[in-house]
C-alpha positions in Angstrom: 0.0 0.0 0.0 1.7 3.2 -1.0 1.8 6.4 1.8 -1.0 8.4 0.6 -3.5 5.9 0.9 -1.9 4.3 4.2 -2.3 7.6 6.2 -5.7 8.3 4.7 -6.6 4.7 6.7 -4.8 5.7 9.6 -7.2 9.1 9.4 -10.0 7.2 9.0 -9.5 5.2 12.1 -8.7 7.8 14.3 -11.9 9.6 13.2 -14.1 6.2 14.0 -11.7 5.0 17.4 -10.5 6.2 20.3 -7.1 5.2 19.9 -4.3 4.9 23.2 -1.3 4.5 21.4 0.9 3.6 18.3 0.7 -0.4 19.2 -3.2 -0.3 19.0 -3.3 1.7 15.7 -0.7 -0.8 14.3 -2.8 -3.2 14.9 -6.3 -1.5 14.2 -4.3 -1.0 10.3 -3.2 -4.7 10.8 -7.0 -5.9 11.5 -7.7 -3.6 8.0 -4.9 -5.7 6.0 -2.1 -2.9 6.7 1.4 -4.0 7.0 3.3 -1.4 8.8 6.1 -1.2 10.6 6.6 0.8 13.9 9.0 3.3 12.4 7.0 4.1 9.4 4.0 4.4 11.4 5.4 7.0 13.9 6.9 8.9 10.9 3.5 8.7 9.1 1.8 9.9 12.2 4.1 12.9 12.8 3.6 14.0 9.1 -0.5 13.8 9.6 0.2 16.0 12.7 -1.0 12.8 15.0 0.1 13.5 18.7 -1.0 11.3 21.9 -3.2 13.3 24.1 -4.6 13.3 27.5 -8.3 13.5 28.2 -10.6 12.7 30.5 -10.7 8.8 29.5 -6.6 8.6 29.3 -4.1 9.1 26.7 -4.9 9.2 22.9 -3.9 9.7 19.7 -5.6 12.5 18.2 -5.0 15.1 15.2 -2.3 18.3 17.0 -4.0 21.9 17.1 -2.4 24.9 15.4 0.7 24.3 17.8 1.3 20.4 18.3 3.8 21.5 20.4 1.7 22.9 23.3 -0.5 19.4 23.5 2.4 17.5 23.9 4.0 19.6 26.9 1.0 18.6 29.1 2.8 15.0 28.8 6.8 15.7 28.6 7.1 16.3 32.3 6.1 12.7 33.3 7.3 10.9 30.2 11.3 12.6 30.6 13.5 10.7 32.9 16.6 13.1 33.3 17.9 15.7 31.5 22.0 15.4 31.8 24.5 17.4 29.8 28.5 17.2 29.1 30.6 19.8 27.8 29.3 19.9 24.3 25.8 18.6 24.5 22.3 17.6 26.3 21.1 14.0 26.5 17.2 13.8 27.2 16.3 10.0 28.9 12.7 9.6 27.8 10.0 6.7 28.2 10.2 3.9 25.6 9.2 5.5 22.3 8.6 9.4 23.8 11.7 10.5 22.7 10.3 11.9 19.2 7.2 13.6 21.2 9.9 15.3 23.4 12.8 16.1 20.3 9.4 17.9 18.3 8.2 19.4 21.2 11.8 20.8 21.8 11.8 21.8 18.3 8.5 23.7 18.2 10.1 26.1 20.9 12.5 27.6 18.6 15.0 28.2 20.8 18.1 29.9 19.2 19.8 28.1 22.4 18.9 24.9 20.2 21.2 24.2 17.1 19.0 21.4 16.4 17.7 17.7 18.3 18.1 14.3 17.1 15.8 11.4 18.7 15.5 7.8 19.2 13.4 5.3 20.6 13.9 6.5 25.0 16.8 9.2 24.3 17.1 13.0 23.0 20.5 14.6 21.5 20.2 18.3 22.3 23.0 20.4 20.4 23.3 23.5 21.7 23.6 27.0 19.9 26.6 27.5 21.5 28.3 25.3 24.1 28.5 28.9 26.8 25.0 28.9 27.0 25.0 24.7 28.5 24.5 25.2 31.5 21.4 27.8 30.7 19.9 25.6 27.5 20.1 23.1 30.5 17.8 25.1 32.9 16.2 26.4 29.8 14.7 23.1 28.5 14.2 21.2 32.7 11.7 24.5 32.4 9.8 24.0 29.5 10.1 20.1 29.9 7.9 20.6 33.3 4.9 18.7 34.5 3.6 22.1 35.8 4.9 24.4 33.6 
């Protein structure tokens, strides 16, 4: 199935279920005959502008508002482990599969203290504007990054 039509399924089902996570739409698609696998799915996902949500009845996926960002910060500060930096750069520990929630909500801050974010499955690679300004991006991002912010 090529991209176009696989994300118009995984639209569909969103619109007709309420959806917890990744692993239940993979298998909602697989129930429809959709092969996919988890990377492709989480990239497919971020290109729809499908973020996981917290409502009344738990988490969910559901289509991001004008600013994705801002619906994911209501879930970075329990799904972030630590936030540790060297000399040169910031490592964000993350839940199994958050990192990519956490590395776009970092990204939709545009912080000119952030050259840029690479992220994994459970980790974050913050590189900083400049490597001065560690100890503040540091401070900068444990803000932003909090439950209660």
């Amino acid at each position: 199935m090529n991209k176009q039509l696989r994300q118009l399924k995984v639209r569909e089902i969103l619109r007709q279920h309420e959806v917890g996570n990744q692993h239940d739409l993979m298998r909602l698609l697989n129930s429809a005959g959709i092969r996919v696998a988890q990377a492709t799915l989480s990239r497919d996902c971020n290109e729809i502008g499908v973020v996981r949500s917290r409502d009344s009845k738990g988490y969910r996926l559901v289509f991001s508002e004008k600013n994705p960002g801002w619906i994911i910060k209501g879930l970075v500060g329990v799904e972030v482990l630590s936030v540790k930096a060297n000399e040169t750069a910031i490592i964000i520990r993350t839940l199994p599969g958050r990192a990519h929630g956490v590395g776009s909500f970092l990204d939709e801050l545009k912080s000119p203290m952030i050259l840029g974010t690479i992220a994994g499955d459970d980790t974050v690679l913050v590189i900083p504007g400049s490597i001065k300004q560690i100890s503040e991006l540091v401070n900068y991002i444990q803000d932003n990054l909090s439950q209660n912010a």
